[in-house]
C-alpha distance (Angstrom), angle and dihedral (degrees) to the residues before:
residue distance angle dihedral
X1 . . .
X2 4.10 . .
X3 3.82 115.2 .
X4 4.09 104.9 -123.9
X5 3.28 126.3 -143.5
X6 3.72 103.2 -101.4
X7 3.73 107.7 -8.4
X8 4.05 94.3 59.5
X9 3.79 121.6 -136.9
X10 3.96 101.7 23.3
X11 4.08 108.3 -154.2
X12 3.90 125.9 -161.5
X13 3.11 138.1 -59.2
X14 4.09 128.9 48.5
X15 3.40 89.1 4.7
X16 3.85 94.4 -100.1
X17 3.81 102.5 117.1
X18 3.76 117.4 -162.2
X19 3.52 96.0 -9.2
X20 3.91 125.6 103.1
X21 4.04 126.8 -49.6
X22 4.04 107.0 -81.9
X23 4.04 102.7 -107.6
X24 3.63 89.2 -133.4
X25 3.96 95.6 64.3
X26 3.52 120.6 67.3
X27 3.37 126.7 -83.9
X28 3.75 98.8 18.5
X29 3.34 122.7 132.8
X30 4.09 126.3 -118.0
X31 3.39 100.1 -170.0
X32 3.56 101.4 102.9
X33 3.66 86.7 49.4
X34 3.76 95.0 55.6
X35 3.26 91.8 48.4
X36 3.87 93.4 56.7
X37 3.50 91.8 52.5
X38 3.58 99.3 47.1
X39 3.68 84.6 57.9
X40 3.80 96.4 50.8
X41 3.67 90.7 59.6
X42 3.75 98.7 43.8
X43 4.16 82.5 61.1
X44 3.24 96.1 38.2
X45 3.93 88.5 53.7
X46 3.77 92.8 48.6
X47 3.88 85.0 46.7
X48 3.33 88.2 58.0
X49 3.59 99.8 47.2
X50 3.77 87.0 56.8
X51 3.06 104.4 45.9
X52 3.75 112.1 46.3
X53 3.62 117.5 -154.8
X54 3.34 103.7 9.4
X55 3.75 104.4 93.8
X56 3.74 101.8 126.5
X57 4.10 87.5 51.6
X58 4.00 90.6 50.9
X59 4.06 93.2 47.3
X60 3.94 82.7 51.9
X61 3.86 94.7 52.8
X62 3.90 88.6 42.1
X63 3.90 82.7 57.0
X64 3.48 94.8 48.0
X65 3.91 98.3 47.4
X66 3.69 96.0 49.1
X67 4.23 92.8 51.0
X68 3.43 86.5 49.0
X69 4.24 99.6 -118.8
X70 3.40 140.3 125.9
X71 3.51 127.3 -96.0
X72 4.13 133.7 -160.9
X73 3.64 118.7 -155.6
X74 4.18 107.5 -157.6
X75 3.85 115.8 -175.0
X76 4.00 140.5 118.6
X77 4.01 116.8 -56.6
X78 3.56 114.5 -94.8
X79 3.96 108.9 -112.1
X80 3.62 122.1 -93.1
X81 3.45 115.5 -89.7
X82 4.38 121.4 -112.1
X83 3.95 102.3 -114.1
């Protein structure tokens, strides 16, 4: 066995080690994976709702957040706020 990176000894096979079945072999289960997803879109949705308008920008972030890399959001300033 190779030692991974942060998982420790990695065994064979898809190069995942000791964590779940792949989903693509047989007999694996997904349901972790569903579950993930299902939870994505539930925040994406209340994103959404909070932020009006600015669904493309929230799917973005959502990308960014899930492969792990930064993201820079350039626009105008907001307006000042009335005290």
């Amino acid at each position: 066995m190779r030692q991974g990176r942060e998982d420790g000894p990695v065994g064979p096979g898809c190069g995942r080690g000791n964590r779940a079945p792949c989903p693509s072999h047989p007999g694996s289960s997904s349901d972790g994976v569903r579950a993930a997803h299902e939870r994505l879109r539930q925040l994406a949705g209340t994103l959404e709702r909070q932020f009006l308008g600015k669904d493309e920008i929230i799917r973005l972030l959502m990308i960014a957040v899930v492969a792990g890399e930064h993201c820079v959001l350039l626009g105008p300033r907001a307006p000042p706020r009335a005290r």
